[in-house]
C-alpha angles and dihedrals in degrees: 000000000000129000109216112190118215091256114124103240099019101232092201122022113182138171123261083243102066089046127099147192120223113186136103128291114291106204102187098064099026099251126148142187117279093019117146122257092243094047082053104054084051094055087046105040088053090048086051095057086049088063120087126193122193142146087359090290118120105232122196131213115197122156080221139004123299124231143160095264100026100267136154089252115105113243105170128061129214094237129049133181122276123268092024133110133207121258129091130265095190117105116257131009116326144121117312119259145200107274120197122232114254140201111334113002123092136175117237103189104314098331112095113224127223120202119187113249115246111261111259128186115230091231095179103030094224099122142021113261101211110216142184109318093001104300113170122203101170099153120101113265083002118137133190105199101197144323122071144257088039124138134213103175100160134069115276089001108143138195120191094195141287120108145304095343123142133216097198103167143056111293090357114153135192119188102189144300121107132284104003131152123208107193120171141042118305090355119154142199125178109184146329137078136282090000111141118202101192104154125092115275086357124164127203107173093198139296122114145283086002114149115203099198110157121076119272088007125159131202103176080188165277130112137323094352121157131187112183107162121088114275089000117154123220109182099185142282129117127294103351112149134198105202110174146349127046137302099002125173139198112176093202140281129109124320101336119165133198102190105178132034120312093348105150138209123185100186154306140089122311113345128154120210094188104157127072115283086355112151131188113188088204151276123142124294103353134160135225101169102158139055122298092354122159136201119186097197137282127122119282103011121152127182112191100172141078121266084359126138152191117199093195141301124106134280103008118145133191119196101182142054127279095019142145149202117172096191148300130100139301089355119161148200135181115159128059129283096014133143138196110191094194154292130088136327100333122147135208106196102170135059118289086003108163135192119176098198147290121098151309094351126151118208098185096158129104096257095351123160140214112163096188152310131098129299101355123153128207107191109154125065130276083357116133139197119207098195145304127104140270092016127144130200108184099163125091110256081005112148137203122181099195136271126137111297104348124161129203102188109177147028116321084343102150121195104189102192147312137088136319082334113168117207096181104152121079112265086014119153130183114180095199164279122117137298092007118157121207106174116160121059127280085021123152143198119174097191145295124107132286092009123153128203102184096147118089108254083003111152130205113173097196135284112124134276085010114150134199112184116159129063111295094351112141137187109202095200157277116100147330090346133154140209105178109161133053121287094005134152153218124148106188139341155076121308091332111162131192109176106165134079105296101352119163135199114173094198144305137103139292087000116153122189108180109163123087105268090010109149132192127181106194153302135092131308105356132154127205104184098143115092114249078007115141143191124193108194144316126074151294089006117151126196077205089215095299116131132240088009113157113203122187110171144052128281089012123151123187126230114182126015139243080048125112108212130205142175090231141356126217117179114199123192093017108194105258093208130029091223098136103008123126132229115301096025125134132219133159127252103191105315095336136107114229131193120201106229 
């Protein structure tokens, strides 16, 4: 059998059997001290069924007569005065006797009265003023205004009403509720059950099972809250708990906890503002561990270092001082003065680091920048990615502007865009295209596909398979062309190759200029091997290593320098006269050439 009280809810619930009673010897029923609770409902319940009512007259039935020390002399009489009741007022054990009805309680008819007895301040403190249900103020200038079974025990404590609450300290002061217990100087409840105020100066406005610890703390409200740290706030909500510090607050929500001095947590589920001055507004199971530290909300959070903060997202995390992280999910950073904008799984992993979003960057330079993508990474200092994905700057002040698996591998290399571009020489630069190389420094490919730039200051402006690779040489386009010496040349083409000091070939196929200072314009199949040798156009013409040969034909080849060779010759407008001319001119006299000597 269980006894279950009329609390709501019951706060013990016991069996009959563990319960006993612990007065004095009742003889007429047989019970006796220390007898169980069960033990004690038979006795009397068998007493009970022995007793008779009629007619308003008690009526006995003994087997003998009753007496005070269990004799055979009648003590009790079958008729008794109005307005008495049985019991005995003698001191020890004897025969019962009449008792008369006292202040407030009356008889109409057969049914007993009870008045409540007039509220009454204890003023001196030197006794206990009994009240209605059992209420106590025996403090002096205490007062208990209504309920029962409330206690005001200090000086000054107060209770306004409710049940079973005590006012135990100085000024302490219970309103109402049930089963609260105010404890310490100046503390206050005002409702509420099971709620305990036991700091100094402490305030719980209602809820239940609150505990309001810390000196001058405060709970408005709600369930299971506790503030234990000097001056901390709990508004409401259900198991938050301040453990330590000064002026903590937790505005509501689930087990939140502020664990150092004015940390701060507005609401939520399970956050945890554990730094000082920390403050998380809410979310669910955050955490501000460091100093000034702020969360703005999201699920999973967690800021570990001083002045750092995460506006929302899920799963961020900051491990150094003076970061930030304004969102996303599964950011982090671990070095300080970084900051994730957003997006998934990037990391910044230097100072002043930055990512703006996207997702799984790595920004693990000093200052280094990626503002989005996917999978790029910034490795160099102060280099940045714009965008893309899979691109790499390893190179300090190195840049790449997006595209799909571009490098910029040294110092102030840029890759602008493209595809599986490589900018490994310092102050290299490719604009461009795909699978393009530029490797020296100053280098520079402008777009195209399968270019190289391996000269220093070497150009190449786009085309495909196109190669520089001498100081300053440059091959303007098209296709399979080569600049291989300083200073060297080819515009366009096919296959055009100029491979000595300052060669030159402006476009074409299959051109070759290979003397310093050869030129070739265009055509097919030409070779300038002469230096200073030169061949303006047509095809399969050869300088044939002489130098300043001029060649302007086709299937020419030189044979002594210093010479220009052509197929034919045809002069218009020849000079009738040599009046004027210098040395070496020619003019016509009839049908006749003429040179001037």
């Amino acid at each position: 059998m269980n006894t279950i009280c009329s609390a709501n809810p019951c706060p013990i619930i016991l069996s009959s059997s563990c319960v006993f009673y612990e007065g004095p010897n009742l003889v007429c029923t047989g019970i006796i001290t220390n007898e169980t609770l069960s033990s004690v409902i038979q006795k009397l319940s068998t007493a009970i069924c022995a007793i008779s009512v009629g007619s308003g007259i008690l009526q006995v039935t003994a087997t003998s007569p009753i007496t005070s020390s269990g004799g055979k002399s009648p003590n009790i009489s079958t008729s008794m005065s109005t307005n008495k009741l049985i019991g005995r007022a003698t001191t020890g054990v004897g025969i019962m006797e009449e008792i008369s009805l006292g202040t407030g309680l009356s008889f109409t008819g057969s049914t007993l009265n009870v008045y409540p007895i007039p509220f009454e301040y204890n003023i001196n403190g030197s006794g206990i003023q009994p009240a209605l249900g059992g209420n106590i103020a025996s403090g002096g200038y205490s007062g208990i205004g209504g309920g029962y079974q409330n206690t005001a025990s200090c000086d000054n404590s107060n209770i306004g009403g409710g049940r079973g609450n005590l006012a135990s300290c100085y000024f302490s002061t219970i309103s109402g509720g049930d089963y609260n217990i105010s404890s310490n100087n100046v503390s206050t409840i005002g409702g509420g059950y099971f709620n305990i105020a036991s700091g100094a100066a402490s305030i719980i406005g209602g809820g239940q099972y609150n505990c309001a610890i810390g000196s001058f703390s405060s709970i408005t409200g709600g369930l299971c809250n506790s503030a234990a740290s000097c001056s901390s706030i709990i508004g409401g909500g259900y198991k938050n708990t301040i453990s330590c510090g000064f002026a903590n607050v937790i505005g509501g929500g689930y087990k939140n906890c502020s664990s150092d001095a004015t940390s701060t947590v507005g609401g939520g589920y399970g956050n945890n503002s554990s730094g000082y001055m920390s403050t998380i507004a809410g979310g669910k199971c955050n955490i501000a561990g460091a100093s000034l530290s702020s969360i703005g909300g999201g699920k999973g959070n967690v800021v570990l270092g001083e002045y750092s903060t995460i506006g929302g997202g899920q799963i961020n995390r900051i491990y150094c001082k003076s970061s930030t992280i304004s969102g996303g999910n599964s950011n982090t950073i671990s070095d300080c003065y970084g900051t994730i904008g957003g997006g998934l799984n990037n990391i910044t992993g230097n100072l002043y680091a930055t990512i703006g979003g996207g997702q799984v960057n790595r920004a693990y330079g000093i200052n280094s920048t990626i503002s989005g993508g996917w999978s790029n990474k910034a490795y160099g200092n102060s280099s940045t990615v714009a965008g893309g994905s899979l691109n790499n700057t390893c190179g300090d002040c190195s840049t790449i502007g997006g595209g799909i698996s571009n490098s910029a591998l040294n110092d102030y290399a840029s890759v602008v865009g493209g595809h599986n571009n490589t900018a490994s020489g310092p102050y290299s630069t490719i604009g461009g295209g795909y699978s393009n190389i530029s490797s020296c420094g100053s280098s520079v490919i402008g777009g195209g596909r399968f270019n190289q730039s391996t000269g220093r200051y070497s150009t190449i402006g786009g085309g495909g398979g196109n190669l520089a690779s001498a100081y300053y040489s440059t091959v303007g386009g098209g296709y399979y062309n080569k600049a291989l010496c300083f200073f060297s040349t080819v515009s366009g083409g096919n296959n055009n190759c100029a491979f000595s000091q300052a060669a030159m070939v402006g476009g074409g196929k299959y051109n070759t200029s290979s003397g310093p200072y050869s030129t070739i314009g265009g055509g097919k199949g030409n070779t300038s091997s002469g230096d200073f040798s030169a061949i303006l156009g047509g095809a399969y013409n050869d300088t044939n290593n002489c130098n300043c040969a001029m060649i302007i034909g086709t299937l020419i080849t030189a044979d002594r320098c210093n010479t220009t060779f052509v197929n034919n010759l045809s002069i218009k407008n020849i000079p009738t006269s040599s009046a004027g001319l210098p040395s070496g001119s020619i003019w016509r006299s009839g049908s006749a050439v003429c040179i001037i000597p």
